[in-house]
MARDRENKE-985193 format. One line per field, with one value per residue: residue in one letter; x negated, y negated, z of N, C-alpha, C in turn. Coordinates in Angstrom, 1 decimal, always signed. Example, Ala and Ser with C-alpha at 12.3 -4.5 7.8 and 13.67 -1.06 7.14 Angstrom:
<recs>
residu	[A | S]
n.X	[-13.2 | -12.8]
n.Y	[+5.7 | +2.2]
n.Z	[+7.8 | +7.1]
ca.X	[-12.3 | -13.7]
ca.Y	[+4.5 | +1.1]
ca.Z	[+7.8 | +7.1]
c.X	[-13.2 | -12.9]
c.Y	[+3.3 | +0.0]
c.Z	[+7.8 | +7.9]
</recs>
This chain:
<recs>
residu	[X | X | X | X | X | X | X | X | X | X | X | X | X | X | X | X | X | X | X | X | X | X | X | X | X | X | X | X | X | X | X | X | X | X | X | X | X | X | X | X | X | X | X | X | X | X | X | X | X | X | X | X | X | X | X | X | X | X | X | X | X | X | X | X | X | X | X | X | X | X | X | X | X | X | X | X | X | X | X | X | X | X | X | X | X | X | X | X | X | X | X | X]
n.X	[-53.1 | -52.7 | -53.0 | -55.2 | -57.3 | -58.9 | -61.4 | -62.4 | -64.9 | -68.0 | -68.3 | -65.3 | -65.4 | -65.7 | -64.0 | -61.3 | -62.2 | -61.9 | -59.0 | -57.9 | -58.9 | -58.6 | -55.9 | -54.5 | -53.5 | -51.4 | -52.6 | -52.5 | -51.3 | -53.8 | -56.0 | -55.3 | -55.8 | -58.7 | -59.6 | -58.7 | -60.0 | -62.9 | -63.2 | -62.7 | -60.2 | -57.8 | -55.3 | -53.1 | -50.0 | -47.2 | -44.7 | -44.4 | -44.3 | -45.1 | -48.0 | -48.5 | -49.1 | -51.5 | -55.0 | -57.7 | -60.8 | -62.6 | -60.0 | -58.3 | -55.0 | -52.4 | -49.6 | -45.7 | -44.2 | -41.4 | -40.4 | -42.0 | -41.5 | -38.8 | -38.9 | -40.3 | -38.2 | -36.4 | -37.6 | -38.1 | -35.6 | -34.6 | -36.4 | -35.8 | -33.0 | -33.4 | -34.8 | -32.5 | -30.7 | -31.9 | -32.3 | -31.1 | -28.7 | -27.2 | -28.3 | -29.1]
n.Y	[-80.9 | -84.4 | -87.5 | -89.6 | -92.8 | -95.7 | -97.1 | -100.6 | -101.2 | -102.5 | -101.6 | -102.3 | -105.0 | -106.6 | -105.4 | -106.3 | -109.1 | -109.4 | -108.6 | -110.6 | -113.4 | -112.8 | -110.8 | -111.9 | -110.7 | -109.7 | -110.5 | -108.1 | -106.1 | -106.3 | -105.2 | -102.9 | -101.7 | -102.7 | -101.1 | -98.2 | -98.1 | -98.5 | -95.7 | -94.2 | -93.2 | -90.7 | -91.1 | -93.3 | -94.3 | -96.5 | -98.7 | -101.0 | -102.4 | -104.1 | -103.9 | -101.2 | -101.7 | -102.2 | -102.1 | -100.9 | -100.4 | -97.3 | -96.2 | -93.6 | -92.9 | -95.2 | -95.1 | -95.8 | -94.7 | -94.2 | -93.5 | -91.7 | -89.7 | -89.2 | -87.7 | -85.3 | -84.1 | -83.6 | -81.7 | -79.7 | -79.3 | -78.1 | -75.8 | -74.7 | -73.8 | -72.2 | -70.2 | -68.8 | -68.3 | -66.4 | -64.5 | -61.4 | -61.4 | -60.0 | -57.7 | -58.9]
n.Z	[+105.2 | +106.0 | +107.8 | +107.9 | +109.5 | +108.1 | +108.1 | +108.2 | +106.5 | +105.5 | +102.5 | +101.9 | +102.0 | +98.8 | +97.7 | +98.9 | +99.0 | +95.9 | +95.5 | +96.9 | +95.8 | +92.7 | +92.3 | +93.8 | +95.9 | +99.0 | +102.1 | +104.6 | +102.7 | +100.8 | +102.8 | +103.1 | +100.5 | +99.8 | +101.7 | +100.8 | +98.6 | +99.3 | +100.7 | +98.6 | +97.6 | +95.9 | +95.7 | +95.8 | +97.6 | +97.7 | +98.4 | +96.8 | +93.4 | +92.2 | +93.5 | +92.7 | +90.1 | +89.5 | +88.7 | +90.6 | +90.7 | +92.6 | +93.7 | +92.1 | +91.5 | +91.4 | +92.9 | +93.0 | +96.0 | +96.3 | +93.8 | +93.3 | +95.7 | +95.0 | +92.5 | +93.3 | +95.1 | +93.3 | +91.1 | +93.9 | +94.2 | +92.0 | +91.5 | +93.8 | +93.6 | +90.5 | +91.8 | +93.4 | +91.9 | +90.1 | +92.3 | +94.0 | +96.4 | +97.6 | +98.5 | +101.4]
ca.X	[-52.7 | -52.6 | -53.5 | -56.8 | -57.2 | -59.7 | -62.2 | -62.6 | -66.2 | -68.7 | -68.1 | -64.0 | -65.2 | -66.0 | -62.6 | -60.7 | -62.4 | -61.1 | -58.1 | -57.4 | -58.5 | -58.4 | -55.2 | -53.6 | -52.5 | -50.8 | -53.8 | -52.0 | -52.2 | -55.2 | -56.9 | -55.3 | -55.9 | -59.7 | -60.1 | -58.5 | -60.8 | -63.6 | -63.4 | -62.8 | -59.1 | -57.2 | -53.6 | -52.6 | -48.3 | -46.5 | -43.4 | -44.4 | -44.0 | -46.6 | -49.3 | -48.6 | -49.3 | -53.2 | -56.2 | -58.4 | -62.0 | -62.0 | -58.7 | -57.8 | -53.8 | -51.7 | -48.0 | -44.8 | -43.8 | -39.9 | -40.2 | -43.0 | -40.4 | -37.2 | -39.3 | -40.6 | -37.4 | -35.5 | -38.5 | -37.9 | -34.1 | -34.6 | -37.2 | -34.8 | -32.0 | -34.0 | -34.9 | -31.4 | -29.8 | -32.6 | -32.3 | -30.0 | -28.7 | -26.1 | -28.7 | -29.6]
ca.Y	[-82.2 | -84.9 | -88.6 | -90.1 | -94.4 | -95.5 | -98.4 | -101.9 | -101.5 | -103.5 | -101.4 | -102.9 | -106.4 | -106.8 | -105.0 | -107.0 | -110.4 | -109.6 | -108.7 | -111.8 | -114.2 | -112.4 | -110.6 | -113.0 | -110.1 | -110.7 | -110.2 | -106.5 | -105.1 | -106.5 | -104.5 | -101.5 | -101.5 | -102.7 | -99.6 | -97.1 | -98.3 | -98.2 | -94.8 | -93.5 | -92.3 | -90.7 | -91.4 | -94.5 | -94.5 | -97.5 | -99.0 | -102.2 | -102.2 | -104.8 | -103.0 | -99.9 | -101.9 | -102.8 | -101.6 | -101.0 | -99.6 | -96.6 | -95.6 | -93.5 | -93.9 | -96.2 | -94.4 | -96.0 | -93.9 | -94.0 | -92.7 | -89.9 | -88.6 | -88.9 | -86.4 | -84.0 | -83.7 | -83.1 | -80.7 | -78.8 | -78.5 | -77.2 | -74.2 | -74.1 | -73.6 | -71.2 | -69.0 | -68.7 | -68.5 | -65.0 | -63.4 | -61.3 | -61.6 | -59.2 | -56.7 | -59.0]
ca.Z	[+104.8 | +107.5 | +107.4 | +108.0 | +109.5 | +107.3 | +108.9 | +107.1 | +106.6 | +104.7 | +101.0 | +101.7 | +102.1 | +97.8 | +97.2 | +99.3 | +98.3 | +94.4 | +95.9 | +97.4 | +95.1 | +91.1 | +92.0 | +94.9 | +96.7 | +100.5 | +103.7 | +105.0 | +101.5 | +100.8 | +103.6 | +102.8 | +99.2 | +100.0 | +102.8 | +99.9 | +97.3 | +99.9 | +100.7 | +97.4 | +97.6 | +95.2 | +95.1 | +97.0 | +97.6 | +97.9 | +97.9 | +96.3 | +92.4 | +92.2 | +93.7 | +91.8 | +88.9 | +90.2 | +88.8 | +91.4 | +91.6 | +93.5 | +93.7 | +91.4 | +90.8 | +92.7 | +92.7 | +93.4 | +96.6 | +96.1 | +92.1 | +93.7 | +96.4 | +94.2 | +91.8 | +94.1 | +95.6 | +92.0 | +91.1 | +94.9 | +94.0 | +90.5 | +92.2 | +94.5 | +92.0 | +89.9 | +93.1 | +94.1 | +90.4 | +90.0 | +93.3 | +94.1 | +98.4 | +98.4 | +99.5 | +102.7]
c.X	[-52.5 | -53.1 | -55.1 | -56.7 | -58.8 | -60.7 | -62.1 | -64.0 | -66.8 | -68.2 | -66.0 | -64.4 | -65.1 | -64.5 | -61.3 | -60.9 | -61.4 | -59.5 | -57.4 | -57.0 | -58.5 | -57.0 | -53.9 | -52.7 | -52.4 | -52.1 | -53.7 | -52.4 | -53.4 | -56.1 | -56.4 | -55.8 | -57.8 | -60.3 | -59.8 | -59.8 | -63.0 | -64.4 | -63.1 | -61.3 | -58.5 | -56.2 | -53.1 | -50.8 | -48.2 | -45.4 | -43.0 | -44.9 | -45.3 | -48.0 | -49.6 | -49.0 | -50.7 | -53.8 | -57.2 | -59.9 | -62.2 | -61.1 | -58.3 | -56.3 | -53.7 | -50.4 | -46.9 | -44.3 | -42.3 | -40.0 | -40.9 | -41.9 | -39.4 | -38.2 | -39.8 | -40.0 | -35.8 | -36.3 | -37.8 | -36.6 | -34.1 | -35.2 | -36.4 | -33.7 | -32.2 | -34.0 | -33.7 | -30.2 | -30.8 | -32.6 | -31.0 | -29.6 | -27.7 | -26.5 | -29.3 | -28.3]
c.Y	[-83.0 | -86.4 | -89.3 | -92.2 | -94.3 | -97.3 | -99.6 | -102.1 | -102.2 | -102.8 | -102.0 | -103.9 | -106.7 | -106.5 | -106.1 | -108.8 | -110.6 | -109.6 | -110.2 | -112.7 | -114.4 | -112.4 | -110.9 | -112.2 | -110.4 | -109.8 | -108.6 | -105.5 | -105.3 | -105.2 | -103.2 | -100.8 | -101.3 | -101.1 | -98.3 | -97.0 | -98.1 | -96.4 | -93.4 | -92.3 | -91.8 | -91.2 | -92.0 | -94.8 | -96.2 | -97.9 | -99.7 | -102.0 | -102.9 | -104.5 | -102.0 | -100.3 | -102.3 | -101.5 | -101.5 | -100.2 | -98.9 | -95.7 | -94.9 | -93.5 | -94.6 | -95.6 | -95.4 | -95.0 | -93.4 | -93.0 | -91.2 | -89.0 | -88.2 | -87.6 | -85.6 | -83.5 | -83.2 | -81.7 | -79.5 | -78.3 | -77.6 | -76.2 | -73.7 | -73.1 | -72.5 | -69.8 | -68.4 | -67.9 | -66.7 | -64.3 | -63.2 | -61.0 | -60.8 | -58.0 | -57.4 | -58.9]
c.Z	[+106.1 | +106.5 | +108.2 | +108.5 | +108.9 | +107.9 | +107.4 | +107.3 | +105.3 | +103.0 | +100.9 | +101.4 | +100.4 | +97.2 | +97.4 | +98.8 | +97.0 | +94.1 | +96.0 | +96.1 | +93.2 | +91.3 | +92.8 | +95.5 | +98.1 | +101.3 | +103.4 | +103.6 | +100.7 | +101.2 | +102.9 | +101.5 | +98.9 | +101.2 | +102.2 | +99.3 | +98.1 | +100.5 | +99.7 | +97.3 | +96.4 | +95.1 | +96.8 | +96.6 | +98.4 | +97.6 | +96.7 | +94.7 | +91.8 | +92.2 | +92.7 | +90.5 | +88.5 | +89.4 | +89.8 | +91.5 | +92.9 | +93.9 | +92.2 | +90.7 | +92.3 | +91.8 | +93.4 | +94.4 | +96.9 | +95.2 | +92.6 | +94.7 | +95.8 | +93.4 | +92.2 | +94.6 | +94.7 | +91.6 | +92.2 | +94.2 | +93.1 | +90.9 | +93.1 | +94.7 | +91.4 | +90.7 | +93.3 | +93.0 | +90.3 | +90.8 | +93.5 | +95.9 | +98.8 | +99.3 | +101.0 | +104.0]
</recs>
């Protein structure tokens, strides 16, 4: 797992254009959203409620990145929880 910079090449420019002026989003997320959809990402996080709410060619979801941490981090505890609640540590 790691992260990848993703160029603004020519298959962005068409993204980015409908961007702008269909769904009047701001430049910065523009690009990003156009260099997702360009490179054919799956699952684009963001903070912005807005975005998350985009259809976009390309991208398959667009996640609110707050709601995805908070529940991966309720999930963790609960396995966590479970693990701890079934083992027994008196033998360590």
């Amino acid at each position: 797992m790691g992260f990848t910079c993703l160029p603004f090449d020519e298959g962005a420019v068409a993204p980015f254009s409908r961007l702008r002026a269909k769904d009047k989003v701001k430049i910065a997320d523009a690009i990003h959203l156009a260099c997702a959809a360009s490179a054919g990402i799956d699952l684009f996080l963001t903070g912005d409620k807005q975005l998350a709410r985009l259809d976009i060619p390309g991208i398959q979801f667009i996640a609110d990145s707050i709601i995805l941490f908070c529940r991966l981090n309720i999930e963790t505890m609960v396995a966590f929880a479970s693990y701890r609640d079934f083992t027994d540590f008196r033998g360590l």
